[in-house]
DSSP file (Angstrom, degrees, kcal/mol; ACC not computed):
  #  RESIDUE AA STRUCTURE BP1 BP2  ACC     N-H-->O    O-->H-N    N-H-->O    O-->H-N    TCO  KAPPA ALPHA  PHI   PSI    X-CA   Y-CA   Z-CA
    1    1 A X              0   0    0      0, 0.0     5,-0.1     0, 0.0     2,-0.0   0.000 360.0 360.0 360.0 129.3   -7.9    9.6    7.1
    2    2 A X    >   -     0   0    0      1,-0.1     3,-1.1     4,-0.0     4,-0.5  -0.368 360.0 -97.1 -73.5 160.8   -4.2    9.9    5.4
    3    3 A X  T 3  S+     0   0    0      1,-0.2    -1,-0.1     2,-0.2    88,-0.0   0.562 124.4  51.1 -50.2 -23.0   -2.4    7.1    3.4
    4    4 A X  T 3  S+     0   0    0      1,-0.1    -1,-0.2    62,-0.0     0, 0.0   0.738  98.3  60.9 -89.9 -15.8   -0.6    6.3    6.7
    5    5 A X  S <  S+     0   0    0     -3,-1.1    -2,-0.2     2,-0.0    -1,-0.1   0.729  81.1  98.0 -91.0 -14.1   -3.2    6.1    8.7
    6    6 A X        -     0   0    0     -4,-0.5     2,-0.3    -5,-0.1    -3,-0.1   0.179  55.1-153.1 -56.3 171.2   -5.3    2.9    7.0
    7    7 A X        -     0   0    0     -2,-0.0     2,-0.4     2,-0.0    -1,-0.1  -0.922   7.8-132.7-131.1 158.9   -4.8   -0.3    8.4
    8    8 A X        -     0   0    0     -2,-0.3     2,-0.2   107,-0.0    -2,-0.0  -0.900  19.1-128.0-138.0 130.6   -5.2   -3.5    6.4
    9    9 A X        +     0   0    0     -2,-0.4     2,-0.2     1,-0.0    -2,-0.0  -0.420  28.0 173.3 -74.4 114.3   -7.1   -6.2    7.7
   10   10 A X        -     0   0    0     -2,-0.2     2,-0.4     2,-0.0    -1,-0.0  -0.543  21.1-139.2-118.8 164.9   -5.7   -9.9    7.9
   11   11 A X        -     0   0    0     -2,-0.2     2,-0.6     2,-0.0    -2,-0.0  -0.988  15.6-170.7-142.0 129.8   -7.6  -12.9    9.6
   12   12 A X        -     0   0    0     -2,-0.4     2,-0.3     2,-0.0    -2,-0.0  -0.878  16.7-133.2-128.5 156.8   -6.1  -15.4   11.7
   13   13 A X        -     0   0    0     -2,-0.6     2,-0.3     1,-0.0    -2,-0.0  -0.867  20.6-171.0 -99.5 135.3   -7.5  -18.7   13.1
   14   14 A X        -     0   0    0     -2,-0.3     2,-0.0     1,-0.0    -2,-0.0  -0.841  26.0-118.8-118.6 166.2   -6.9  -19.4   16.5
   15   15 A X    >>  -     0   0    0     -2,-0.3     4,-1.3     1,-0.1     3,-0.8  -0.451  43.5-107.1 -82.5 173.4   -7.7  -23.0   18.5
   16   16 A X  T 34 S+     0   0    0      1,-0.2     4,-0.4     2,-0.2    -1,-0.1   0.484 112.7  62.9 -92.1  33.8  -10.3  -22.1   21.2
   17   17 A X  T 34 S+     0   0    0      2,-0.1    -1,-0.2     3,-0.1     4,-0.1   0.716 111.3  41.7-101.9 -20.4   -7.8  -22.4   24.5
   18   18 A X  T <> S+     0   0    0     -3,-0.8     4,-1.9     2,-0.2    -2,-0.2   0.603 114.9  46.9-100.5 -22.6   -5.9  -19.6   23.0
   19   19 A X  H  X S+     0   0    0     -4,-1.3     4,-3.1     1,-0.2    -2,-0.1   0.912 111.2  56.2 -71.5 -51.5   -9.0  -17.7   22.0
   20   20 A X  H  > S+     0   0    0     -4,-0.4     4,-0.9    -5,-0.3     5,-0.2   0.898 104.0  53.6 -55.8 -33.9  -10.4  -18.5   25.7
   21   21 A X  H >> S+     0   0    0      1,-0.2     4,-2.5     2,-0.2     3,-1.8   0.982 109.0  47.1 -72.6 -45.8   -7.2  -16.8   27.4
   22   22 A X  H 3X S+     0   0    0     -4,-1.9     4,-1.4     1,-0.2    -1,-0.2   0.788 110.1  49.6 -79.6 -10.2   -7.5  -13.7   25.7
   23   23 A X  H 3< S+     0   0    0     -4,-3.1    -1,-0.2     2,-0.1    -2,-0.2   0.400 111.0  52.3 -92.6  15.4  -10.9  -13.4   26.3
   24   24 A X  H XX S+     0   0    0     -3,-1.8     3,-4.7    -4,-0.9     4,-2.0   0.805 112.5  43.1 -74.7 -90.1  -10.0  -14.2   30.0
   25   25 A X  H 3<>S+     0   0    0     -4,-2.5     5,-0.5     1,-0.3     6,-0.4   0.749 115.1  53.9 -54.4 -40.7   -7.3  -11.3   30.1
   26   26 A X  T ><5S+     0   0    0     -4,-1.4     3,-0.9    -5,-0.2    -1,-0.3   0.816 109.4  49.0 -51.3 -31.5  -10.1   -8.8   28.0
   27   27 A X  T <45S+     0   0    0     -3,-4.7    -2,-0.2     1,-0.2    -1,-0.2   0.765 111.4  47.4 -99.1 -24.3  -12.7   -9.5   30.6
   28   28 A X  T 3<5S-     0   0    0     -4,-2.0    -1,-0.2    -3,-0.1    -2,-0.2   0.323 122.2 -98.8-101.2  29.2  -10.3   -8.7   33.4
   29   29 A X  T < 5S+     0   0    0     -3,-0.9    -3,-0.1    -5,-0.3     3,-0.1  -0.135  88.1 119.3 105.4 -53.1   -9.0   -5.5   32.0
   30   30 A X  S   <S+     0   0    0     -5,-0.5     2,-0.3     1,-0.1    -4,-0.2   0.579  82.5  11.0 -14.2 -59.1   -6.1   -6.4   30.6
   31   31 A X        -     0   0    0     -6,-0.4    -2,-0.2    -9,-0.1     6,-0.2  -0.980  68.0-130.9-132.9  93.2   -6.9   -5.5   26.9
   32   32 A X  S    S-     0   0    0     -2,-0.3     2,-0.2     1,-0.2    -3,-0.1   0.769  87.6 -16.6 -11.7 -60.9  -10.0   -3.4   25.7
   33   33 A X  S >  S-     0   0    0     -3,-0.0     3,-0.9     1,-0.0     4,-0.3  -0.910  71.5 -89.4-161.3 142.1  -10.5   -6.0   23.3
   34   34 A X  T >> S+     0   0    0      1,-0.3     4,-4.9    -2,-0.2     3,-0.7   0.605 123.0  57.6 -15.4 -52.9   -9.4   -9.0   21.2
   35   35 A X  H 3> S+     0   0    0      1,-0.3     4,-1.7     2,-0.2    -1,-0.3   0.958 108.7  52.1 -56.7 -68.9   -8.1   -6.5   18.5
   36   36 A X  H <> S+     0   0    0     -3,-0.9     4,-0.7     2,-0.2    -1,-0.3   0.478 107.0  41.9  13.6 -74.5   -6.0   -5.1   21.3
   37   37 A X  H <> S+     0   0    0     -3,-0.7     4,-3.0    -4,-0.3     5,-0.3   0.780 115.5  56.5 -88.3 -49.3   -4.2   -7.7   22.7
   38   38 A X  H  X S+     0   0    0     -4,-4.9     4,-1.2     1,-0.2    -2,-0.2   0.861 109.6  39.6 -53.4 -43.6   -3.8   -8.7   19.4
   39   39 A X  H  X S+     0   0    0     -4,-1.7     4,-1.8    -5,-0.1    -2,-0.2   0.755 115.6  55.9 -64.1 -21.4   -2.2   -5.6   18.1
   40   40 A X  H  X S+     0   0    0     -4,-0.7     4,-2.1    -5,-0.2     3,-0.4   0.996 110.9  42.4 -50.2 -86.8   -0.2   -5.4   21.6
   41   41 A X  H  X S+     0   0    0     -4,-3.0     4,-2.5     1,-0.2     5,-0.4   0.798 115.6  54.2 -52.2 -28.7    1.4   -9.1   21.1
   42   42 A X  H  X S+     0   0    0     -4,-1.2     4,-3.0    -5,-0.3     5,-0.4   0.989 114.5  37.9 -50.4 -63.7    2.0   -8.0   17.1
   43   43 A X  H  X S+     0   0    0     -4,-1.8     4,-1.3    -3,-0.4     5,-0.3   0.849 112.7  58.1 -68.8 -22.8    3.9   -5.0   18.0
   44   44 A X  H  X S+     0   0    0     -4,-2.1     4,-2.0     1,-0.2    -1,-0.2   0.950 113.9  44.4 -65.3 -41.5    5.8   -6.8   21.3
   45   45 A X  H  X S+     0   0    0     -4,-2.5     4,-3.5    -3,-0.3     5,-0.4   0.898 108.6  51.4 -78.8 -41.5    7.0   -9.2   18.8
   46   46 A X  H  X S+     0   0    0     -4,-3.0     4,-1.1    -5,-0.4    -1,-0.3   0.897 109.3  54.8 -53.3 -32.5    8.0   -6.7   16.2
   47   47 A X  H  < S+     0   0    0     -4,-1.3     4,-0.3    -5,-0.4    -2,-0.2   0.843 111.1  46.1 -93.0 -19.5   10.0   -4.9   18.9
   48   48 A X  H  < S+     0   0    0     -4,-2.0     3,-0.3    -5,-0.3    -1,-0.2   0.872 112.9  43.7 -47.2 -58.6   11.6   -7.9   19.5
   49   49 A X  H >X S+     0   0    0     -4,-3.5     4,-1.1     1,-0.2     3,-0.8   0.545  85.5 106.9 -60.7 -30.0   12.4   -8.7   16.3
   50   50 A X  H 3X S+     0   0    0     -4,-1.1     4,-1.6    -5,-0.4    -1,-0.2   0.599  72.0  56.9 -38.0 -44.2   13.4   -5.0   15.6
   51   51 A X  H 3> S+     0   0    0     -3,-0.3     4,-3.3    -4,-0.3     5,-0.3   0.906 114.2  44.4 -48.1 -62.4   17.5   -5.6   15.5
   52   52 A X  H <> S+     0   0    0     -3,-0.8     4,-2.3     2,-0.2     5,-0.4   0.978 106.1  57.6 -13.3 -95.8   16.7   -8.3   12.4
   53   53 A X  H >X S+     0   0    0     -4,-1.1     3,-5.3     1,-0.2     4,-0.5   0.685 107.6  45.0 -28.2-113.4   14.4   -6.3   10.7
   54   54 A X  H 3X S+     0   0    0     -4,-1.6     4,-2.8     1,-0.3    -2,-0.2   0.707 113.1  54.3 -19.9 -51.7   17.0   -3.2   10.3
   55   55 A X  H 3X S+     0   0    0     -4,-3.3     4,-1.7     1,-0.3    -1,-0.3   0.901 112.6  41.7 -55.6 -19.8   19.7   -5.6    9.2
   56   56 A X  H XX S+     0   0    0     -3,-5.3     4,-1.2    -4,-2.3     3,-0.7   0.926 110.2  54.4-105.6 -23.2   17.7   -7.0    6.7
   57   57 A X  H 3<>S+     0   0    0     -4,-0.5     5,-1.7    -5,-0.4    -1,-0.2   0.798 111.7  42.1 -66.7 -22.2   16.3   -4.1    5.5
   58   58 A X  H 3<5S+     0   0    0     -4,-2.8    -2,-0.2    -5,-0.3    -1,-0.2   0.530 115.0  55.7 -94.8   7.1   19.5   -2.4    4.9
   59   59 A X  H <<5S+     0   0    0     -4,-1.7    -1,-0.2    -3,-0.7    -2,-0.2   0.864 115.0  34.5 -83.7 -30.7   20.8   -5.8    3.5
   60   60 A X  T  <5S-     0   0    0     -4,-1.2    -2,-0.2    -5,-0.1    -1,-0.1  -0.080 117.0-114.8-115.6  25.4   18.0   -6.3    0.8
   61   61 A X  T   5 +     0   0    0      1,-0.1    -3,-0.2    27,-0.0    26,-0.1   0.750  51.7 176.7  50.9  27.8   17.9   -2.1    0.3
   62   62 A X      < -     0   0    0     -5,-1.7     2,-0.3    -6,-0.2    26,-0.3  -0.323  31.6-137.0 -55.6 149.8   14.4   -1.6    1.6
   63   63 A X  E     -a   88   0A   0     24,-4.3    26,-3.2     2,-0.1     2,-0.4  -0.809  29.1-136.9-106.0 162.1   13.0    1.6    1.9
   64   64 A X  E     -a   89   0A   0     -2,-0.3     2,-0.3    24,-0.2    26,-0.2  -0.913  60.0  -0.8-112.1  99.7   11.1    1.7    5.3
   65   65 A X  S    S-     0   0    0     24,-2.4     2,-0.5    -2,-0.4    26,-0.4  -0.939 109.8  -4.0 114.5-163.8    8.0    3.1    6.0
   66   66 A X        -     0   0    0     -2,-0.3     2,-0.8    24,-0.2    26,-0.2  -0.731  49.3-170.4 -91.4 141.6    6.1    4.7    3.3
   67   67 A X  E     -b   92   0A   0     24,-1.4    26,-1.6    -2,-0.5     2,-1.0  -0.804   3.0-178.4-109.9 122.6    6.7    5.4   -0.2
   68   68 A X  E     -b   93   0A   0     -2,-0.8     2,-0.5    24,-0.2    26,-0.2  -0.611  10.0-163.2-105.1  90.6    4.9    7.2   -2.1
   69   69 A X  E     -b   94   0A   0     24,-1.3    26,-3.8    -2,-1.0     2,-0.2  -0.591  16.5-159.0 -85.7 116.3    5.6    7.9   -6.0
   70   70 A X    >>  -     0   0    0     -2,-0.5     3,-2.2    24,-0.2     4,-1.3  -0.654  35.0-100.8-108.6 132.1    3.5   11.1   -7.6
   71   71 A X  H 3> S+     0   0    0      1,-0.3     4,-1.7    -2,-0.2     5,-0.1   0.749 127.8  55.3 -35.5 -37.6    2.9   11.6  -11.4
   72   72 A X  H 3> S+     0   0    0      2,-0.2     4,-2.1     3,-0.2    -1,-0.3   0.796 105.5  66.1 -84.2 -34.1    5.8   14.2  -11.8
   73   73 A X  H <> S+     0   0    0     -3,-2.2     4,-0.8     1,-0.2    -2,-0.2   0.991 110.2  33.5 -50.0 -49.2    8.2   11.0  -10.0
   74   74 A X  H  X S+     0   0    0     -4,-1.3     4,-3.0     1,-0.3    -2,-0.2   0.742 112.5  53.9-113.8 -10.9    7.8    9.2  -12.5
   75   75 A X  H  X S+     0   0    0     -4,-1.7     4,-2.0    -5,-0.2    -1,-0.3   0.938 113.9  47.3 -48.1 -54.6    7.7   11.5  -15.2
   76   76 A X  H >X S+     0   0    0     -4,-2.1     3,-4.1     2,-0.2     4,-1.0   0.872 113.0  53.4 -49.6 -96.2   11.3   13.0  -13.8
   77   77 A X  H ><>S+     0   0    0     -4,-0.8     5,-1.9     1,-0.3     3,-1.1   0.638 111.7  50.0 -12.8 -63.4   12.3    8.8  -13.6
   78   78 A X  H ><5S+     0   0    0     -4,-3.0     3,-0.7     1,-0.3    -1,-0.3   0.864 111.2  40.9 -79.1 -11.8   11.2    8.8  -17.4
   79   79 A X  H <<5S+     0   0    0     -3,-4.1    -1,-0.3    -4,-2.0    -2,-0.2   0.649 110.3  57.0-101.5  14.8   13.1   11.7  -18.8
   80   80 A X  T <<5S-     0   0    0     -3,-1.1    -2,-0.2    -4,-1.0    -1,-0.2   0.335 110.9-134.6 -64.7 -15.5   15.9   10.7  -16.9
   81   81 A X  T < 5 +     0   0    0     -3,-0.7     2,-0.3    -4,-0.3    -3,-0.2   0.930  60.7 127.5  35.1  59.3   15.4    7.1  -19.0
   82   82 A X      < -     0   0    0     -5,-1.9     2,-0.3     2,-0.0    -2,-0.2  -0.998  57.1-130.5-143.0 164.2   15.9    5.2  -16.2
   83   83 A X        -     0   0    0     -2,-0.3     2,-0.5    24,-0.1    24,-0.2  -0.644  21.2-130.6-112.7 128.2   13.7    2.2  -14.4
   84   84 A X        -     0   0    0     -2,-0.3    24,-1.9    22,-0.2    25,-0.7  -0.819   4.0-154.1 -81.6 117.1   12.6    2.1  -10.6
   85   85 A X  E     - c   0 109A   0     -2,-0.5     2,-0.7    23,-0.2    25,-0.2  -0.958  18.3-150.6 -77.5 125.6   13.1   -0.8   -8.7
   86   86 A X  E     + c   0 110A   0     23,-1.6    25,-7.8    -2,-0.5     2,-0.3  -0.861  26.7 163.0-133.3  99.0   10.3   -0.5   -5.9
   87   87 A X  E     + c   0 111A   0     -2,-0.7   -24,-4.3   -26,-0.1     2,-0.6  -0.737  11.7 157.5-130.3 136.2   11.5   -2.1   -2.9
   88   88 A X  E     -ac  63 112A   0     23,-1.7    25,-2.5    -2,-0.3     2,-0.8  -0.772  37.8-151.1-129.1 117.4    9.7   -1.3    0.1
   89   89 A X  E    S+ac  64 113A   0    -26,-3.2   -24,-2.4    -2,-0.6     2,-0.3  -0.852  86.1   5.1-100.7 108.6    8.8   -2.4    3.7
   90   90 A X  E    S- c   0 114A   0     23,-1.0    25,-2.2    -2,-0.8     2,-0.2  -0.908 126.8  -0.2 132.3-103.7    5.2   -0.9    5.1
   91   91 A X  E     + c   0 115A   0    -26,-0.4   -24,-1.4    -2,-0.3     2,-0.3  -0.790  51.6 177.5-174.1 129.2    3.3    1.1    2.1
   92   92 A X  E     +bc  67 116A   0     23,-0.6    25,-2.3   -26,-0.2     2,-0.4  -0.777  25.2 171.1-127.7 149.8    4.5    1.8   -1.8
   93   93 A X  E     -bc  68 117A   0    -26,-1.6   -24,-1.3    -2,-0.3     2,-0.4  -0.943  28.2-140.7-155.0 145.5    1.7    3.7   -3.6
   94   94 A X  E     -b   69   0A   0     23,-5.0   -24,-0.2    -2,-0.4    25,-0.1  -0.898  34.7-100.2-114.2 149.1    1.4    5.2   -6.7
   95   95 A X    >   -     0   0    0    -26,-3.8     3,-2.9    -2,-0.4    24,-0.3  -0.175  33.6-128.5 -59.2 141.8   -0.5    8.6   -7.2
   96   96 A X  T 3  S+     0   0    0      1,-0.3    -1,-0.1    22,-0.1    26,-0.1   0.929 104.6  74.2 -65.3 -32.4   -3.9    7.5   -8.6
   97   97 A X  T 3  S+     0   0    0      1,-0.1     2,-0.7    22,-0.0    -1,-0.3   0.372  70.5 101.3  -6.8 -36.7   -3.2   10.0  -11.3
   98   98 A X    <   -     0   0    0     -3,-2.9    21,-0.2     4,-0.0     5,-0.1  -0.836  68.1-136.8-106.3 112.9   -0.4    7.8  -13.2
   99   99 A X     >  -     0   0    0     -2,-0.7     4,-0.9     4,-0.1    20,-0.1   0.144  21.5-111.6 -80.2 166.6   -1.8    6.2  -16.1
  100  100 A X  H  > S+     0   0    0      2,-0.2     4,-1.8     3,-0.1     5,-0.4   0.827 120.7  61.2 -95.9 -62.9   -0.7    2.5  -16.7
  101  101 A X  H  > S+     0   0    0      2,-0.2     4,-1.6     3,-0.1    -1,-0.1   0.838 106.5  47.4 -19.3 -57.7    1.3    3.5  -19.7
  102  102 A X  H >4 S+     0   0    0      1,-0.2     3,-2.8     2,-0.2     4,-0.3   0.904 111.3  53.2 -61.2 -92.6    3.6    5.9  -17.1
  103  103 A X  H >< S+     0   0    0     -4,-0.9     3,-1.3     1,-0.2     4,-0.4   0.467 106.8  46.4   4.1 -83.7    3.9    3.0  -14.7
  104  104 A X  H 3< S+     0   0    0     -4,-1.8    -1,-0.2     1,-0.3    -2,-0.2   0.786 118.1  49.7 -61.1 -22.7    5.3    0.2  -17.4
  105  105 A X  T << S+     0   0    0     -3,-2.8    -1,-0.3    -4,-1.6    -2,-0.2   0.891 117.5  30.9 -75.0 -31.8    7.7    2.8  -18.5
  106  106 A X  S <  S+     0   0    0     -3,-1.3   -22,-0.2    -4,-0.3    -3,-0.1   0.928 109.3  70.5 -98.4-102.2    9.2    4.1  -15.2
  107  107 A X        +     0   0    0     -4,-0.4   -22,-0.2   -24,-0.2     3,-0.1   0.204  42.9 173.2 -81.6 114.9    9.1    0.7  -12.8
  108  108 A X        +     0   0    0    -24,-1.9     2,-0.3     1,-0.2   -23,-0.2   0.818  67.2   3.9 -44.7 -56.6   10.9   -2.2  -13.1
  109  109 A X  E     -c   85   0A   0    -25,-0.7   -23,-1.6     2,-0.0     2,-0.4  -0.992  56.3-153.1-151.9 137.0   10.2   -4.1  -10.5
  110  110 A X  E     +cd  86 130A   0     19,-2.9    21,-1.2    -2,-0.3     2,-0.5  -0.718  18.3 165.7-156.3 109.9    7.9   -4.0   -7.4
  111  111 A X  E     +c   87   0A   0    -25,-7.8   -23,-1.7    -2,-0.4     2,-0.4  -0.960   7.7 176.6-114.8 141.6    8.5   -5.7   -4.1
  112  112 A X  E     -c   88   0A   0     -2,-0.5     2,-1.5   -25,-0.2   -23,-0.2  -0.938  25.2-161.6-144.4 106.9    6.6   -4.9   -1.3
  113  113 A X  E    S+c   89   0A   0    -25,-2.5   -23,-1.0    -2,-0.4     2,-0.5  -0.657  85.1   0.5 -87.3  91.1    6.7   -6.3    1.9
  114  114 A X  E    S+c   90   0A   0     -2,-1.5     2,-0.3   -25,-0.1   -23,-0.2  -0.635 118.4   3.5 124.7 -92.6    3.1   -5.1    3.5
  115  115 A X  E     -c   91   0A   0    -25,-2.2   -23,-0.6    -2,-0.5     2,-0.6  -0.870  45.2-169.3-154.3 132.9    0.9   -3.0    1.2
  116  116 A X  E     -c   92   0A   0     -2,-0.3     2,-0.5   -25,-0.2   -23,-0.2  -0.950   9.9-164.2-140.3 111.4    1.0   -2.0   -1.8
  117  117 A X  E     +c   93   0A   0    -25,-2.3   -23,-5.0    -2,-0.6     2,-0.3  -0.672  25.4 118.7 -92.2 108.9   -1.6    0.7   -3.2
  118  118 A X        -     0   0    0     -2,-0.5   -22,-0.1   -25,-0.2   -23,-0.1  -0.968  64.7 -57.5-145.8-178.9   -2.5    1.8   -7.0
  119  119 A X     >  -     0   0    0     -2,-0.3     4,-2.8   -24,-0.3     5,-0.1   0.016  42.7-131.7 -43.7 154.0   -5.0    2.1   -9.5
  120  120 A X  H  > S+     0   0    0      1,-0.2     4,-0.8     2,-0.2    -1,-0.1   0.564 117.9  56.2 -96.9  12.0   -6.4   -1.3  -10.1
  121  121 A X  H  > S+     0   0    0      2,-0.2     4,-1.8     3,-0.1    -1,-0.2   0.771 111.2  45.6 -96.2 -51.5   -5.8   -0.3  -14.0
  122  122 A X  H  > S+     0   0    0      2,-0.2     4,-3.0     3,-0.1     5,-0.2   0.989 111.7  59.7 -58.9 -45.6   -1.5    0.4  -12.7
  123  123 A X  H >< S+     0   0    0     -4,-2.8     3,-1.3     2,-0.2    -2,-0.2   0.863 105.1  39.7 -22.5 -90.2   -2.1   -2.9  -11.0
  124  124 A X  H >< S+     0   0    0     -4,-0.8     3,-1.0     1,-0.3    -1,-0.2   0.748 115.8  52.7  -1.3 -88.1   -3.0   -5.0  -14.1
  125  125 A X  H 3< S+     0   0    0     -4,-1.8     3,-0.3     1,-0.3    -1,-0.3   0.556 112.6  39.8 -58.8 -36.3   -0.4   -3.5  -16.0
  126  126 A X  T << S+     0   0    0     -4,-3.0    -1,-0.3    -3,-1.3     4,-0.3  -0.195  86.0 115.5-112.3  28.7    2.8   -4.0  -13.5
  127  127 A X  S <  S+     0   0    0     -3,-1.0     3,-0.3    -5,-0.2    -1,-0.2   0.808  73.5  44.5 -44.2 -36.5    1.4   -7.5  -12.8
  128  128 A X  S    S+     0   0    0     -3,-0.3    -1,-0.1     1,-0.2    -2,-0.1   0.680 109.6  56.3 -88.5 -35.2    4.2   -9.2  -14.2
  129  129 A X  S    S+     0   0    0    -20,-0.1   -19,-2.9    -4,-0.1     2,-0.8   0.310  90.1  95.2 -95.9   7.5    6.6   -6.9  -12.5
  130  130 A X  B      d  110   0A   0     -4,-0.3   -19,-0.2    -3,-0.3    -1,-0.0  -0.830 360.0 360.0 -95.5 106.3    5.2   -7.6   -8.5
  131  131 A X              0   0    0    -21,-1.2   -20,-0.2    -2,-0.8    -1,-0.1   0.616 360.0 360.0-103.9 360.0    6.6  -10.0   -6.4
């Protein structure tokens, strides 16, 4: 499976009248299964939302999608001397490769709207610097 292709798993409570309808609408076809209908309404709303979203990413300078930073990024970043602000909607990752040291030197900042993957050693280290 590629870095694009994980999922990450959230839990939501529903009362049981709303629980009951979508296991109505599963049972009559509608929807394979809960997960389904549930990714279905997610994405309906997202596409909804979609106008919003772009404006707001291109006000608050999000990158969109994934981004993905590789030991030799951030090496270039550090003989360049200069600091990454990491702002990102969907998936930031750093190559597992990049030592906690590289990290605090190269990034600045790291916001991440969605998921955001490293070492749990870069973690730690750019603790201070996630919001």
């Amino acid at each position: 499976m590629t870095e694009i292709e994980k999922t990450e798993k959230i839990t939501i409570n529903l009362g049981p009248v709303d629980l009951g309808q979508i296991d109505l609408l599963v049972q009559e076809g509608f929807y394979s299964n809960r997960t389904d209908f549930i990714r279905t309404a997610i994405r309906n709303q997202l596409t909804t939302h979609a106008e919003v979203v772009k404006r707001t990413v291109a006000r608050k300078t999000l990158v969109l999608g994934l981004q993905h930073y590789t030991r030799q990024d951030l090496e270039a970043v550090r003989a360049a001397g200069e600091k990454l602000q990491i702002n990102v909607l969907g998936l930031a990752s750093i190559a597992e490769d990049v030592s906690p040291e590289l990290a605090l030197a190269t990034i600045d900042s790291v916001v991440v709207l969605g998921a955001f993957r490293a070492s749990s050693q870069v973690k730690a280290a750019l603790a201070g610097r996630i919001t």
